[in-house]
C-alpha positions as CSV (number, residue, x, y, z in Angstrom):
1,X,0.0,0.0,0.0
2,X,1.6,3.4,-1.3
3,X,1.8,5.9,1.3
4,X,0.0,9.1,0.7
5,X,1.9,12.0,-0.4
6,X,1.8,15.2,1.0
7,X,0.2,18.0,-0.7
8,X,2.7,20.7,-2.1
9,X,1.2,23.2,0.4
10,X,1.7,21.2,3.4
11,X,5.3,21.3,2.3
12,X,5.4,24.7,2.0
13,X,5.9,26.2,5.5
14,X,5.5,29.5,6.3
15,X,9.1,31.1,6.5
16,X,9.8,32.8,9.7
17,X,10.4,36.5,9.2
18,X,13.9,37.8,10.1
19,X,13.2,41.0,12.0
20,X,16.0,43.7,10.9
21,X,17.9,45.1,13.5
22,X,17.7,49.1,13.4
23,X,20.6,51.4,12.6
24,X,20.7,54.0,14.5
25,X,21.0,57.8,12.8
26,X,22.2,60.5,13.9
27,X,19.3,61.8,13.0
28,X,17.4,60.0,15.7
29,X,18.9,61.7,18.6
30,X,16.9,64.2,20.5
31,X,17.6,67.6,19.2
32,X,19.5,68.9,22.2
33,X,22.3,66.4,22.0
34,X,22.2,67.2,18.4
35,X,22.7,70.3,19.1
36,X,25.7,69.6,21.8
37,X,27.7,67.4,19.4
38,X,27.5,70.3,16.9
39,X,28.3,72.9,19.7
40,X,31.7,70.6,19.6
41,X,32.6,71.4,15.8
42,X,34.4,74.4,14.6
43,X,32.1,77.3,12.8
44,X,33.1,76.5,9.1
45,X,32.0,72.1,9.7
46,X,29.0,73.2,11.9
47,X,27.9,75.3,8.9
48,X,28.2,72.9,6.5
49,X,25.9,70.0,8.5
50,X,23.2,71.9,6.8
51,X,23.8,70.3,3.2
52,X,23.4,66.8,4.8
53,X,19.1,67.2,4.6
54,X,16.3,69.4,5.5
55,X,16.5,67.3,9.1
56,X,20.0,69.0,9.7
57,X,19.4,72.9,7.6
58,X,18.7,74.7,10.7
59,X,20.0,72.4,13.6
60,X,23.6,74.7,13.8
61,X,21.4,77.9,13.5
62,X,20.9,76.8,17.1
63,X,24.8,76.9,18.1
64,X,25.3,78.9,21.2
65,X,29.0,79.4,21.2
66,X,29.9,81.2,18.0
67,X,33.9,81.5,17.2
68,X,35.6,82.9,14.5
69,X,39.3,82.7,13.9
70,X,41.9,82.2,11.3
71,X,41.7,78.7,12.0
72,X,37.9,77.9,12.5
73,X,36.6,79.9,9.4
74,X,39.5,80.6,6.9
75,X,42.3,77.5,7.7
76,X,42.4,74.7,5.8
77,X,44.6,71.6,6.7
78,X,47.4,71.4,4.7
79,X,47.3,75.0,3.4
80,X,50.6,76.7,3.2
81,X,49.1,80.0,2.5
82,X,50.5,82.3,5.0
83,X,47.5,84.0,7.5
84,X,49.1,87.5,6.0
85,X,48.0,86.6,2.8
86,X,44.3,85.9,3.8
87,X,42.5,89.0,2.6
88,X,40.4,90.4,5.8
89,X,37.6,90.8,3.9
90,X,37.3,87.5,3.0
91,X,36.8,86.7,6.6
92,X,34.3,89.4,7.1
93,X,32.3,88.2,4.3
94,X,32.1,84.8,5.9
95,X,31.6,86.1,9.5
96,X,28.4,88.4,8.1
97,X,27.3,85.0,6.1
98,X,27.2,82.7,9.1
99,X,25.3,85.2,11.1
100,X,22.8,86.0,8.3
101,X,21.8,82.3,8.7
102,X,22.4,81.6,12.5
103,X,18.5,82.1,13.8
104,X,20.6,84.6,16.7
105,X,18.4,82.9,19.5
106,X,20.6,81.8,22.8
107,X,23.9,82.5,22.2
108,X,26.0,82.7,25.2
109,X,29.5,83.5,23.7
110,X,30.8,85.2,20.7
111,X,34.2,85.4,19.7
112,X,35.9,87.4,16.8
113,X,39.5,86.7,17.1
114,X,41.9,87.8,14.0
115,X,44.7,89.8,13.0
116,X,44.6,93.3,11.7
117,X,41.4,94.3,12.2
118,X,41.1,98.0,12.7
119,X,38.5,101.2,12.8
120,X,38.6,100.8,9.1
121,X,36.2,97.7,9.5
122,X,34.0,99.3,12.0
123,X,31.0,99.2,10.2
124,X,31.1,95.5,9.9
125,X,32.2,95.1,13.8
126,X,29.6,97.0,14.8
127,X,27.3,94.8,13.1
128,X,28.7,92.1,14.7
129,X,28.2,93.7,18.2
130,X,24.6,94.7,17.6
131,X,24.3,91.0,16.9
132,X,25.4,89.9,20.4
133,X,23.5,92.9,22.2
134,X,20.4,91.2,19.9
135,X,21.4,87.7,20.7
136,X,21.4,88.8,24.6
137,X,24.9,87.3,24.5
138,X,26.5,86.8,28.0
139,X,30.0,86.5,26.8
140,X,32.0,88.8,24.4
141,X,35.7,88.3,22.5
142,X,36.8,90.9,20.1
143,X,40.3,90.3,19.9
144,X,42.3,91.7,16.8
145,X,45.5,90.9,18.1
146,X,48.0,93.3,17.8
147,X,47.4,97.3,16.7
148,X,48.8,98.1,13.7
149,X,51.1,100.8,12.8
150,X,49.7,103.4,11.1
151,X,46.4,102.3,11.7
152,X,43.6,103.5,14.3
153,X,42.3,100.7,16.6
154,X,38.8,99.8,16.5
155,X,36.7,102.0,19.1
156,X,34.3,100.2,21.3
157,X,30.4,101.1,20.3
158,X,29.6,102.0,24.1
159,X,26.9,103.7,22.6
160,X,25.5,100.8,21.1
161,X,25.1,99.5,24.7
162,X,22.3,100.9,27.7
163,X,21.9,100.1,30.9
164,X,19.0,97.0,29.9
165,X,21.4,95.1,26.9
166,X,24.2,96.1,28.6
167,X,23.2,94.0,31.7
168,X,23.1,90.9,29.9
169,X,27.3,90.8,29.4
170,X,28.6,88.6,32.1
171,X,32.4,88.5,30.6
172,X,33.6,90.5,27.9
173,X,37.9,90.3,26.0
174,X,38.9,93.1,24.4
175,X,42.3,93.2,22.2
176,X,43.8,96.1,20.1
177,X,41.2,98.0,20.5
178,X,40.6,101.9,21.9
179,X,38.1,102.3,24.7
180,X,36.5,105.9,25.5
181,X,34.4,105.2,28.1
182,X,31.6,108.2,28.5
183,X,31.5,109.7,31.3
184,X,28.4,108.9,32.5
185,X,28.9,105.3,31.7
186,X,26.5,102.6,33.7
187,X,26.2,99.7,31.3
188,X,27.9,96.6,32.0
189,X,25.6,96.4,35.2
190,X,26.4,92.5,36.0
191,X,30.1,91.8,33.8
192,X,32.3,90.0,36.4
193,X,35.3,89.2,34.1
194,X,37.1,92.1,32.0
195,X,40.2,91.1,30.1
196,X,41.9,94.6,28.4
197,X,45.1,92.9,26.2
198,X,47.1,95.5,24.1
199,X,44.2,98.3,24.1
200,X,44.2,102.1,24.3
201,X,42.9,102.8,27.8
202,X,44.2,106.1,30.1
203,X,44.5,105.3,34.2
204,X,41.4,107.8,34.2
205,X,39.6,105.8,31.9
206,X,40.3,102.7,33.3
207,X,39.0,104.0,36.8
208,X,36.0,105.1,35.2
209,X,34.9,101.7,33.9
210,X,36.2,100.0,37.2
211,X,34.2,102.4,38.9
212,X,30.6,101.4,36.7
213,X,31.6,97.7,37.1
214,X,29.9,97.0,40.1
215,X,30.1,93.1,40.3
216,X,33.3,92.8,38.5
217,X,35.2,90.0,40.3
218,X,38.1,89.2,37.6
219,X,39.8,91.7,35.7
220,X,43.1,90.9,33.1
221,X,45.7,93.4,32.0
222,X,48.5,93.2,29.1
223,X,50.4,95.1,26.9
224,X,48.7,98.1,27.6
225,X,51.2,100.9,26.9
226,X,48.9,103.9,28.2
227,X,48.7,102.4,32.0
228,X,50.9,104.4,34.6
229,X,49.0,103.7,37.8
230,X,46.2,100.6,38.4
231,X,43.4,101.1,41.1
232,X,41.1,98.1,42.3
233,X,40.5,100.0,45.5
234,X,36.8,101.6,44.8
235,X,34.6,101.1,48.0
236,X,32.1,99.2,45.3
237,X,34.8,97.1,43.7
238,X,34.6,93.2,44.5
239,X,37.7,92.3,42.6
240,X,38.6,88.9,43.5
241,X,41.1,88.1,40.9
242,X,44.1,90.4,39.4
243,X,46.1,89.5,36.2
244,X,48.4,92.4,35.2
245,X,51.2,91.3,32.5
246,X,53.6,93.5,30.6
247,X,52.5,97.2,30.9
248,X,56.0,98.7,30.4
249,X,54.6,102.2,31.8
250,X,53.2,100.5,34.6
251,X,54.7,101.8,37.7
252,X,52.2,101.4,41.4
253,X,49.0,99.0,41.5
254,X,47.0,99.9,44.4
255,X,45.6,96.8,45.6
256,X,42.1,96.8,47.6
257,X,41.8,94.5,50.8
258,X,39.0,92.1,49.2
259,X,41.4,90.5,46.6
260,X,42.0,86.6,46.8
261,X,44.1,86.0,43.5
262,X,47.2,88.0,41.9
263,X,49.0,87.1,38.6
264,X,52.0,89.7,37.9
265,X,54.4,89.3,35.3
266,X,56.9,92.6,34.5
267,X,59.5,94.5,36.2
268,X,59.8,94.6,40.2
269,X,57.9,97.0,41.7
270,X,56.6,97.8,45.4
271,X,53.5,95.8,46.1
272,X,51.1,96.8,49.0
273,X,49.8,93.4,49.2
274,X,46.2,92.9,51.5
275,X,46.6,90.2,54.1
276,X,43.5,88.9,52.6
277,X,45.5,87.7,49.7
278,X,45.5,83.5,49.1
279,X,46.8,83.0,45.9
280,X,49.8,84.8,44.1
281,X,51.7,84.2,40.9
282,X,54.7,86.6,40.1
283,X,57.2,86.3,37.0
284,X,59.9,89.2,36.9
285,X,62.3,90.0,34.8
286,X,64.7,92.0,35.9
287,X,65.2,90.3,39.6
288,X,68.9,87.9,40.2
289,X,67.1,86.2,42.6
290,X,63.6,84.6,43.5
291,X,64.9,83.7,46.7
292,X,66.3,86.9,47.6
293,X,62.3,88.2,46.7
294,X,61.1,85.9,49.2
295,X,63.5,86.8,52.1
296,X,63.7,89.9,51.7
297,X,61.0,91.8,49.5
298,X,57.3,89.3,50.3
299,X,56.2,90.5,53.4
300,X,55.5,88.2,56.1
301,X,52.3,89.7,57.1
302,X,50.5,87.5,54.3
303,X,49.1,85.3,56.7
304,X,46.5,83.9,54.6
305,X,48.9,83.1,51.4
306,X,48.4,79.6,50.4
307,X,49.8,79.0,47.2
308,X,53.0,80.7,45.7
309,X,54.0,80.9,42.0
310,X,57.6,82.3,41.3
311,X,59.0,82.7,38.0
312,X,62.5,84.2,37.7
313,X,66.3,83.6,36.6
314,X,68.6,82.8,39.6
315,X,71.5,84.5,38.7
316,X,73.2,85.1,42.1
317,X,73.4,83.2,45.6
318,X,70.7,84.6,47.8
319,X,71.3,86.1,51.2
320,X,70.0,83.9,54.0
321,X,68.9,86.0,56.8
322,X,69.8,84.9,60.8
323,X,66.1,84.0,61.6
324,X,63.7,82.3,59.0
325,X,61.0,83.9,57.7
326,X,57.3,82.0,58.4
327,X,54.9,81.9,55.6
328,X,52.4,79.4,58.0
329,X,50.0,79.2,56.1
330,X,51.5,78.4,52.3
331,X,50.3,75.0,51.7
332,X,51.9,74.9,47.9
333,X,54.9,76.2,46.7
334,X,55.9,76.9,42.8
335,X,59.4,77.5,41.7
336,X,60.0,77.8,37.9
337,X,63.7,79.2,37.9
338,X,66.4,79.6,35.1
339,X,69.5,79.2,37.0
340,X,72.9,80.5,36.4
341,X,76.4,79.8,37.5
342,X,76.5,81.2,40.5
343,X,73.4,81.1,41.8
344,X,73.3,77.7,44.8
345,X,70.3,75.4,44.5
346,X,70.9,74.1,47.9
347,X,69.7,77.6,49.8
348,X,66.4,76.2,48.5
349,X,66.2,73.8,51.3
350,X,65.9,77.0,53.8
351,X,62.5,77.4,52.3
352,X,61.5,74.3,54.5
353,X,61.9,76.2,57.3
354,X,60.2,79.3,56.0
355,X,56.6,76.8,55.3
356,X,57.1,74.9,57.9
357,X,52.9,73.8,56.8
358,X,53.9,73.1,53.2
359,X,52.2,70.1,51.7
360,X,53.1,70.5,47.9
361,X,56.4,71.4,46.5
362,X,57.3,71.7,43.0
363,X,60.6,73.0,41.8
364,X,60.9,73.2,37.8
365,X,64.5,74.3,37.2
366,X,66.8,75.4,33.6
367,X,70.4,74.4,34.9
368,X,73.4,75.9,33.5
369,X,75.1,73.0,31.5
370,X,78.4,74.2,32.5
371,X,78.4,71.8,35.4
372,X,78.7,68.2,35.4
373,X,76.8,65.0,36.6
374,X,77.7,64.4,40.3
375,X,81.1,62.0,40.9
376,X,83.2,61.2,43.7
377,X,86.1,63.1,42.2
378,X,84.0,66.5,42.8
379,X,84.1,66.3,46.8
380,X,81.6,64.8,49.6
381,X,78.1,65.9,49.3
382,X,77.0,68.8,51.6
383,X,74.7,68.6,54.5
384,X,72.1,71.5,56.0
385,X,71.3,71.1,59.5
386,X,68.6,69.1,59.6
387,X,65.2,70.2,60.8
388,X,62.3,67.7,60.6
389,X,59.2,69.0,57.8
390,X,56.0,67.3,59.2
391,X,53.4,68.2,56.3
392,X,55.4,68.3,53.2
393,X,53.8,64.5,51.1
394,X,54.5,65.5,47.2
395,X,58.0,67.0,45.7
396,X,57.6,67.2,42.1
397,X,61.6,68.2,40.2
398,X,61.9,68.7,36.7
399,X,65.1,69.8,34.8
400,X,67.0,67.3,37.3
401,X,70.1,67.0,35.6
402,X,72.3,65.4,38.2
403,X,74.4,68.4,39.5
404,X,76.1,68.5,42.7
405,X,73.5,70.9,44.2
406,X,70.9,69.6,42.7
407,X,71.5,66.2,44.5
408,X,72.8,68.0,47.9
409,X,68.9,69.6,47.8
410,X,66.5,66.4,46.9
411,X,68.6,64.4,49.3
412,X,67.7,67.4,51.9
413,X,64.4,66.9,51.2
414,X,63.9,63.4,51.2
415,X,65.5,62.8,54.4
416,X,63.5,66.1,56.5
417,X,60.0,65.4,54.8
418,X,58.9,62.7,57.5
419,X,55.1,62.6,55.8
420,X,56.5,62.9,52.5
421,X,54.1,59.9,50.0
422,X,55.7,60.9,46.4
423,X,59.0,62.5,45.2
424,X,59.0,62.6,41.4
425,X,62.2,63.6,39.4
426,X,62.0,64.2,36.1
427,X,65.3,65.2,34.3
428,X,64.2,67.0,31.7
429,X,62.8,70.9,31.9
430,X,59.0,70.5,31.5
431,X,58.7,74.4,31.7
432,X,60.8,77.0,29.6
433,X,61.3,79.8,32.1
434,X,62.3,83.7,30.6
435,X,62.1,81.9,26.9
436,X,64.6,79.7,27.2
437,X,64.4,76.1,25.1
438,X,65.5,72.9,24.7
439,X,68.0,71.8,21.9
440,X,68.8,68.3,20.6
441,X,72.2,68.2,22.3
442,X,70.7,68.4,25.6
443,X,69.6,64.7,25.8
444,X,72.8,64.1,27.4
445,X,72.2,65.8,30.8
446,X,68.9,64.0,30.5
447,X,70.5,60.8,30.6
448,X,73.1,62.1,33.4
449,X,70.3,62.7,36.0
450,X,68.5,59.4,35.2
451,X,71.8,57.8,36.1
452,X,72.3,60.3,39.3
453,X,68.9,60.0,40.2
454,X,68.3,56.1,39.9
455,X,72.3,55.8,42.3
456,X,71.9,58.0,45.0
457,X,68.1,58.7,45.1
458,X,67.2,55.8,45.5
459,X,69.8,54.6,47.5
460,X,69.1,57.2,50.3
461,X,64.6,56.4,49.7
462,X,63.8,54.1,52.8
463,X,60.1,55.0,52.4
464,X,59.6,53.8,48.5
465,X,58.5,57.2,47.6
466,X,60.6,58.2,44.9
467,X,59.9,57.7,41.2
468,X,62.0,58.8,38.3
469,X,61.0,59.2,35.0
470,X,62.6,56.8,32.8
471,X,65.2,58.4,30.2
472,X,67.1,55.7,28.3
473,X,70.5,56.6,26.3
474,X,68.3,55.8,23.0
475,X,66.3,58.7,23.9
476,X,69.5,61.1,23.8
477,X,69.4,61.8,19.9
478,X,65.4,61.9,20.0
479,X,64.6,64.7,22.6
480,X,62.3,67.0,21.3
481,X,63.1,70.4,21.4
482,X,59.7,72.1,21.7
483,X,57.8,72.5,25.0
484,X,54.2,71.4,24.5
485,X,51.3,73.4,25.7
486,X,49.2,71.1,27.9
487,X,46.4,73.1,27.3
488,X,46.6,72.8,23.8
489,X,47.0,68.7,24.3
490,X,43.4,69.0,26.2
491,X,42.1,70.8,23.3
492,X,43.3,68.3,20.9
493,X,42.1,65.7,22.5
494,X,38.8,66.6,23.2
495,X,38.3,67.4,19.8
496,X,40.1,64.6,18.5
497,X,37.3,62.0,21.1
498,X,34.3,64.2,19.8
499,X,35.3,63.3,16.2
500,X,35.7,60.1,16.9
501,X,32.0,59.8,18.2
502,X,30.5,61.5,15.4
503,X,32.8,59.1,13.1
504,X,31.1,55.9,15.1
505,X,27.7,57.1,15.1
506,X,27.9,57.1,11.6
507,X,28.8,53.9,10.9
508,X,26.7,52.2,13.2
């Protein structure tokens, strides 16, 4: 008996359907994060996301942060046109295009940084000003750069500004430009940061927009050649933080008793410091001796100075005095020093005794390369009388290159600092200090205070707290001789990461 076949439907199954895993878009994401990864892009990419579809035509218009530079509207990787060849009104035809599209809702910052710029062009910067004052913007860069000669700066529009769009300016950078204030100036009702670099401005008129400033808590000086005299001491004034850099007619800053934070760099000059000072970073240039300054010059009456920034050359030996200074309440001490031949590392170890409630000491030093690598053959080390430090824990030395004194001081340290946790050496300078650099040749002193470092360092480290930074004699013919900007590594980086996510999303 035949078996019965099976019908050709029954042996047709239905075939299961394969669901399709979805691929996400970047045009699925919610429109804020949208607009955050664009936020991320420089001007001239964000602009261009609006050829992608109609999706993405008006998501930039929504940027909040709007910068425009040499390199984020005009650059092009690769280029070797030289930025002195870019015409300037190039770039001002592609600043007024971007803003002609951007919707000018919620923008917090603008920034118009290039070179050259002058009154010539005020037309179009004032255009770009009554954009921000339209835009409500909180935070305002107009930095040309430099003046140039033969040419009148750009004068500030302060009478583009009132009292009500004036208010809404929380920070606001000015660079080679002219500022007039008006007399009767009450505008910037609620700016707490002012930065003035290379611009016009009298001691007068500088008082007069100080004096208007009412909530100003940072203000930022350089290169402005008008300045004589600086005065933060209005009643009304709550100036926190103080940056004054290379004014070469600067002669007295009257400081007010509310300040926190001071940044000088220049020539020495007296300083009626407040006691209510914490925070003080000072670079001169025409001092032998940063010790000497701290001896003899810092007053002692700073009793609530906690960190200590010194930038100097170190020409000479230092003076000590009979009885030691006491900075109590310095809890981190800076050093960046350039020494010369005669100067003596080792009277560094009397600034132990000065902070005797130091807990962070970094010493970043440019040695002479006159001297050579500790030996036997140049005499017994030298000792300081000893005298215990019971809250130093980190040493951080760079531009360790095994000298005599340099050797005589880390040992004094390591063997006083009875908290101490971490002594790093590095032997080579991670800072330039006064513009000096680094040159291939130099690898060799590298090398020498490895060796020193890695003999008697750790020969005299009991506690396991020393680590030196590993420079091999491979490395002496591959040093390189430019200093890095950390800063400019962060940038990088975080715009190297965000690429990189916009690069993934898109092929996922």
């Amino acid at each position: 008996m035949s078996k019965r076949k099976g019908s050709s439907k029954e042996k047709q199954r239905p075939l299961a359907k394969k669901s399709k895993r979805s691929r996400l878009q970047l045009t699925d994401l919610p429109m804020d994060i949208l607009h955050s990864i664009v936020s991320r892009l420089p001007i001239r990419q964000a602009a261009r996301t609006s050829i992608l579809s109609n999706h993405w035509k008006h998501v930039w218009c929504s940027r909040r942060n709007l910068k425009f530079s040499f390199r984020s509207l005009v650059y092009k990787e690769g280029s070797r046109i030289p930025r002195s060849r870019i015409c300037k009104y190039d770039f001002i035809q592609r600043v007024d295009a971007v803003l002609g599209q951007h919707s000018g809702a919620g923008v917090e910052k603008l920034e118009v940084n290039f070179f050259t710029l002058h009154n010539e062009h005020a037309e179009h910067i004032d255009r770009w000003v009554k954009f921000a004052i339209a835009s409500k913007t909180k935070h305002l860069i107009l930095d040309f750069e430099a003046q140039c000669r033969g040419k009148e700066p750009y004068t500030f529009p302060f009478q583009l500004f009132d009292a009500a769009t004036g208010s809404h300016l929380q920070s606001m950078k000015l660079g080679a430009i002219s500022l007039k204030p008006p007399a009767s100036i009450k505008l910037f009702l609620n700016l707490k940061k002012l930065e003035l670099v290379d611009v016009n401005i009298t001691d007068d008129e500088l008082k007069l927009m100080l004096c208007c400033c009412n909530v100003l808590e940072f203000i930022g000086i350089s290169r402005c050649k008008l300045l004589t005299r600086l005065h933060t001491s209005h009643p009304r004034n709550g100036i926190k933080h103080l940056q004054v850099s290379q004014c070469p007619l600067l002669q007295e800053i009257e400081l007010h008793s509310g300040l926190i934070t001071l940044e000088y760099e220049g020539p020495l000059m007296p300083l009626a410091l407040p006691s209510t000072l914490r925070n003080m970073s000072i670079e001169f240039s025409d001092i032998s001796s940063a010790l000497a300054y701290v001896l003899t010059e810092l007053p002692s009456t700073l009793r609530h100075l906690e960190t200590l920034t010194l930038r100097s050359e170190e020409l000479q030996r230092a003076t000590l005095p009979n009885r030691p200074l006491n900075f109590l309440y310095i809890r981190h001490l800076r050093l960046e020093l350039n020494f010369g031949f005669e100067a003596d590392i080792l009277d560094l170890a009397y600034l132990l005794q000065a902070a005797p409630n130091m807990e962070k000491l970094e010493i970043h030093m440019l040695m002479c390369t006159m001297l050579q690598r500790y030996r036997k053959c140049h005499g017994k080390l030298r000792s300081t009388p000893s005298h215990p430090h019971s809250h130093l824990k980190l040493v951080d030395i760079t531009g360790f290159y095994g000298q005599k004194a340099q050797l005589e001081l880390a040992l004094h340290i390591l063997r006083n600092s009875v908290m101490l946790k971490a002594m790093k050496i590095d032997p080579k300078p991670t800072i330039a200090c006064i513009g000096s650099s680094i040159f291939v040749k130099d690898g060799r002193y590298f090398l020498d205070g490895y060796k020193v470092a890695k003999k008697h360092l750790r020969k005299a480290d009991h506690h396991n707290v020393v680590s030196v930074k590993k420079f091999r004699r491979r490395d002496v013919g591959n040093v390189d001789p430019h200093l890095i900007n950390p800063y400019r590594i962060s940038t990088l980086a975080e715009d190297e990461s965000w690429m990189s996510f916009l690069c993934a999303l898109q092929v996922l």
